[in-house]
Each structure stands twice: as C-alpha cells, then as structure tokens.
N, C-alpha and C positions, 0 to 999 in steps of 0.2 A: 504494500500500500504506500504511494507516493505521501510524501510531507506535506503537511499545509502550504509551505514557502514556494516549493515547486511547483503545486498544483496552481498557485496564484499569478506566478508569472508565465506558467504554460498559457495560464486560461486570459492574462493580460497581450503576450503572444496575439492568440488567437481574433483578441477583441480588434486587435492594432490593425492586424490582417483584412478584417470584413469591415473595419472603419474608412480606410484607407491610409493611417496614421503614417509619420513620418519616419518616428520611431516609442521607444515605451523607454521611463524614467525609472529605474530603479531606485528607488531610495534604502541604501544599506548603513544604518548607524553606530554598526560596531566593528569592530577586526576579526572576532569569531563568524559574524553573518555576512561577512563580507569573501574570509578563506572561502567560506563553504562555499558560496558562488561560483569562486574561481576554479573549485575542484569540483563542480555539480555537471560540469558540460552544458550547462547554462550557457555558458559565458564565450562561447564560441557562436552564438548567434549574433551578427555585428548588424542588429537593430536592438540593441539594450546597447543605453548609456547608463551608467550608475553613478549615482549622487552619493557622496559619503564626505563625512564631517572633515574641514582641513586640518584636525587635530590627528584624523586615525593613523595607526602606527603601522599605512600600508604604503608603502615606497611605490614610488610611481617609475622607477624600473620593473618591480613585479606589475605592473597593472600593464604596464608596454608586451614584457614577454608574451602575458596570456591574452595580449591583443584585445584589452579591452579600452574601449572608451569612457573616460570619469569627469566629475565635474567633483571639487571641491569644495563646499556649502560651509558657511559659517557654521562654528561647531556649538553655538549656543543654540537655546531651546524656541521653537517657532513654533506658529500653528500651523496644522496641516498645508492650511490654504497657503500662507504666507512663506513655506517650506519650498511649495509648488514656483510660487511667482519668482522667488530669489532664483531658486536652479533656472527658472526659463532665462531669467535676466543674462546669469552665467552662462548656458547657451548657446544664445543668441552674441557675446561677446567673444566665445571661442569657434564661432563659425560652425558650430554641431546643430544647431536647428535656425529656421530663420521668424522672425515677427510674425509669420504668415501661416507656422507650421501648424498639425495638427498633434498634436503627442501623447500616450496612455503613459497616467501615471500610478505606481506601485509603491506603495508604503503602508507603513504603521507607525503606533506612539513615540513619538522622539526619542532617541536611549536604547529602546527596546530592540528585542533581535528579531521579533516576529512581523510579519507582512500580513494586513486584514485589507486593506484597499483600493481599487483600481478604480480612478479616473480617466475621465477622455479629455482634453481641452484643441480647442481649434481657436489657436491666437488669434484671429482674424475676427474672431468672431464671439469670442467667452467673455467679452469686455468686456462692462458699461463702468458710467461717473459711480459706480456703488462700490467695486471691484476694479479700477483702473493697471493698465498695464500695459504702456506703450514706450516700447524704447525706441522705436526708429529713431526719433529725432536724436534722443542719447547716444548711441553705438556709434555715430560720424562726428561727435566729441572728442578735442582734444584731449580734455580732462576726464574721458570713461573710468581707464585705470584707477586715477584719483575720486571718483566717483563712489568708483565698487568696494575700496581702501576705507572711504571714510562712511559706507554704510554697514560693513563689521563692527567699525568701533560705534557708531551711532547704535545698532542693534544691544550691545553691549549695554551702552549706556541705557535702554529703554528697558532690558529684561532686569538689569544687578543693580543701576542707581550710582550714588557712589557713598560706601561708607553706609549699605541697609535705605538710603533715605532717594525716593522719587528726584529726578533730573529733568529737566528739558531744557533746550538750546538748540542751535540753528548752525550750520553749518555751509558756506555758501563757497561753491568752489569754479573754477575760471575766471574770467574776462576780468583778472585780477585791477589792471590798472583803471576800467570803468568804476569797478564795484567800490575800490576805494574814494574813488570821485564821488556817488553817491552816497556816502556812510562819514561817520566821523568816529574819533574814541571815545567810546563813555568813562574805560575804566583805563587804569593804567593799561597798559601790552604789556604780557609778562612773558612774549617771543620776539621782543625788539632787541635787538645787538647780539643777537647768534647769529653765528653763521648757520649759511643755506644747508650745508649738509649735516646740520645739529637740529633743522627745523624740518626733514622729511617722516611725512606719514608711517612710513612702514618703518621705521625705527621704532622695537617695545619704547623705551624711554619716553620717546615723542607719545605713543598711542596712551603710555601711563599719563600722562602731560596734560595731553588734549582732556581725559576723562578728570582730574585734579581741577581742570579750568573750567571747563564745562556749564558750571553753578553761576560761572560770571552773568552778566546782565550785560546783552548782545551779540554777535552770531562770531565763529571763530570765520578768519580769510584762508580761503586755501588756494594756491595757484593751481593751473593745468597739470604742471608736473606732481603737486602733491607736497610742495614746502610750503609748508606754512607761515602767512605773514602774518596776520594778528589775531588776537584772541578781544572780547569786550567790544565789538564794535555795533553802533547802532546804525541802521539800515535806513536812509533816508529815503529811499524811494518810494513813491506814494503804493499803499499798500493793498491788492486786489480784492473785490467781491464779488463774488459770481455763484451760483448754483450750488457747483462743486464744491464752494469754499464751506459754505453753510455749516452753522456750529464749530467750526476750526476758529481758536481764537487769533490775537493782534502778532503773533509770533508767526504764524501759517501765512497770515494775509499778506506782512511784510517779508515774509522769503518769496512768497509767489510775486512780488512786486516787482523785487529786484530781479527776479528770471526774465520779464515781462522789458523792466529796460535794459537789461543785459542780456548776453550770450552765456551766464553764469548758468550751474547748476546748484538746486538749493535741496538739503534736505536737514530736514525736523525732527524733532524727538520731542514727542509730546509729555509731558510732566505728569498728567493725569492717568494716562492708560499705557504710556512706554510704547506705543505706536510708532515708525520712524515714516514718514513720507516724504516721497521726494518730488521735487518741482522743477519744470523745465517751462518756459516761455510762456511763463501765467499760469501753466496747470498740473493736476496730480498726474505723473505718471505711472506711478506706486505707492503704495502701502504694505507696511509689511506690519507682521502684529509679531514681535516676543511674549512669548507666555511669562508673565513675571512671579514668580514664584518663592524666590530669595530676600524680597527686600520689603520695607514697611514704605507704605504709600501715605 
C-alpha cells in the first residue's frame, strides 16, 4: 500500500496532466521529507519543482545531481496561501514559471513532514484586489534582488516582532536619489558614515540592524543594489487612496505614494497583524500573511 505523501503527488501529477498545468509545487519543509523525495523516484519526473525552506540542511549540489528543480522559501512560518504567493514570486524571478502560468500546488502544515493539499492556481487568472499578485511590473526591476532580500527580513519582522513586542515600518527600495528628494529625516540616520559595503542587505549584521531600527518613526532607504542609505525617514509624497487601499492605514497610503511618484519599490509590515505588502506604482502587488505565533501583540 503506497504512502499518503506519494499517493498525493501521484494524484497532484495526475490533476497537472488533465488541467493542462505548467508544472506542480512541491512544498517539502524538512531534510527527512525532503531525502525521501529524492530517493522515492518521484523526483525524476522534471515537472515537480520543490519549494523547501533556505535554512534546510540540503546542498544544492545534491539537488543538481538528482536533477531536481528547487526554489528556496523563506524558512519562517507562512500561511498556506501566503506560502503559495512567495514560491510563485521566486519562480517567476528564477525563470521556472512565468506570471501567466498555471501551477498544482502540494503541501501541508509548515514544519510538518506530511502532504494533505493540492491546489491548482492559473496566475493569469487567481487574482483579484482581495488576493493581489502581480509581479510583471517587478521582475524588469533593477532592485528585484533587493526587493526579495528585504521581504525575508520584512517577513521576519511581521511573524517575531522585535524583543516579543508587535513592529511595523516601511521599507522603500530604488529610484534612490528621487525618493530622497521627496522624504526628509525625522530621526537621527543611524547608517550615515558607513561605508557602502558595511551598509548591504544581505550582511547578518546589516539584517540584525535593519530589525534593531525598524521601531524608528519613518521608512528605512534602500538603493537598487541593496545598501542601504537611511533609516527614520519621513515620506513626503502625497499619500494614495483608492479601493485597494481601504482600511490600510497612513503608513500603506504613504508607501503606495511614493511608488506612484517614483520608480521605487515599497513594502510594509503592518504592526497590527505582521502582514508584509508590497507596492509598486500606486498599488498592492502582494501580500503575504506570517502566522505570528512567538511574540505579544
């Protein structure tokens, strides 16, 4: 008698097949469910991509040998849905599906090693302002990589907080020297006189930094490449409302402002719910929801 795990992706397979899907998402959130994969003969069918957390302790030389296709997912705790949107995001930025696909996806509980779910999603078409998910305009972004960089650590900040206690803050990345023209300092910069390669994202230090600063009052600068220029800054540019915006308060409406006069990319970490959304040229392109679990609100 075949295993639950197998039965569910033979039968995810199947559904890809009669959908006319592009491919099917595996989502595998351990190093135990993940070998078993590789040694299932599963993994020799090259329409599964599998999503596993960028913490797991599987070298992506073993994942080359056994010719499989992976996406690396932020390894903190997501909703299902908001699990789905992130991997489409990544993707659609490693050239593995395109905006338009359709894709079956395969998961269960975050953490857990068991598979209970199959979805279908047709990007083109699963959208609405309820559920937002357009990266077209994103992906021909200079600042993508910085984008996807500072929505880990945004994710972060909306599931853990800092120190148990609720965060929100604004994070606004590109069309650097506009964004400055529009914004002024509220608080001191506490990344002024570093230098440029003391001030990149993907530096732990920096990511510890960004999350320490975060509590300020005003959005942190990030350039295209991902150095960051200031922290505390207040956002002048007259701030959106529309529809979409509805119920998002004065933090949402003035990141969506400044996407609207810039070429910048904004995204938010809500204080209330740890929701992170992001804004491209006036509007939501996503939402991602962290299950917050650890920290007092």
């Amino acid at each position: 008698m075949k295993d639950q795990k197998t039965v569910i992706i033979e039968s995810a397979l199947d559904i890809s097949e009669k959908t006319g899907s592009n491919c099917v998402y595996l989502f595998l959130n351990t190093s135990r469910v993940c070998r078993w994969f590789l040694k299932s003969g599963l993994h020799t069918n090259d329409h599964i991509i599998i999503v596993i957390p960028d913490t797991l302790n599987i070298k992506d030389a073993e994942l080359k040998k056994a010719g499989v296709s992976a996406i690396r997912s932020w390894s903190g705790n997501q909703t299902r849905f908001s699990q789905i949107k992130y991997a489409f995001f990544h993707g659609v930025m490693q050239g593995l599906i395109k905006p338009d696909s359709r894709v079956v996806c395969v998961l269960g509980p975050w953490g857990k090693g068991h598979l209970d779910t199959i979805t279908v999603h047709d990007l083109a078409l699963s959208w609405s302002e309820e559920f937002p998910f357009d990266p077209r305009l994103l992906i021909s972004k200079k600042a993508l990589n910085a984008v996807m960089a500072v929505v880990d650590i945004a994710l972060d900040i909306g599931a853990l907080g800092r120190e148990g206690k609720s965060i929100g803050t604004t994070f606004i990345i590109g069309d650097t020297e506009e964004v400055l023209t529009l914004s002024h300092q509220a608080v001191f910069n506490p990344f002024k006189g570093y230098p440029k390669k003391e001030r990149i994202i993907t530096r732990s230090e920096v990511v510890e930094s960004i999350k320490e600063f975060a509590h300020l009052d005003g959005a942190i600068i990030i350039t295209d490449n991902g150095t960051i220029e200031a922290a505390g800054r207040h956002l002048d540019a007259a701030g959106v409302v529309t529809r979409q915006l509805r119920g998002l308060g004065s933090r949402h409406r003035a990141a969506a402002g400044m996407t609207r006069k810039t070429e910048a990319v904004a995204v938010v970490v809500s204080e209330s719910t740890g929701r992170v959304t992001i804004f491209d040229n006036g509007r939501i392109i996503s939402s991602l929801e962290p299950v917050i679990s650890r920290r007092i609100v």
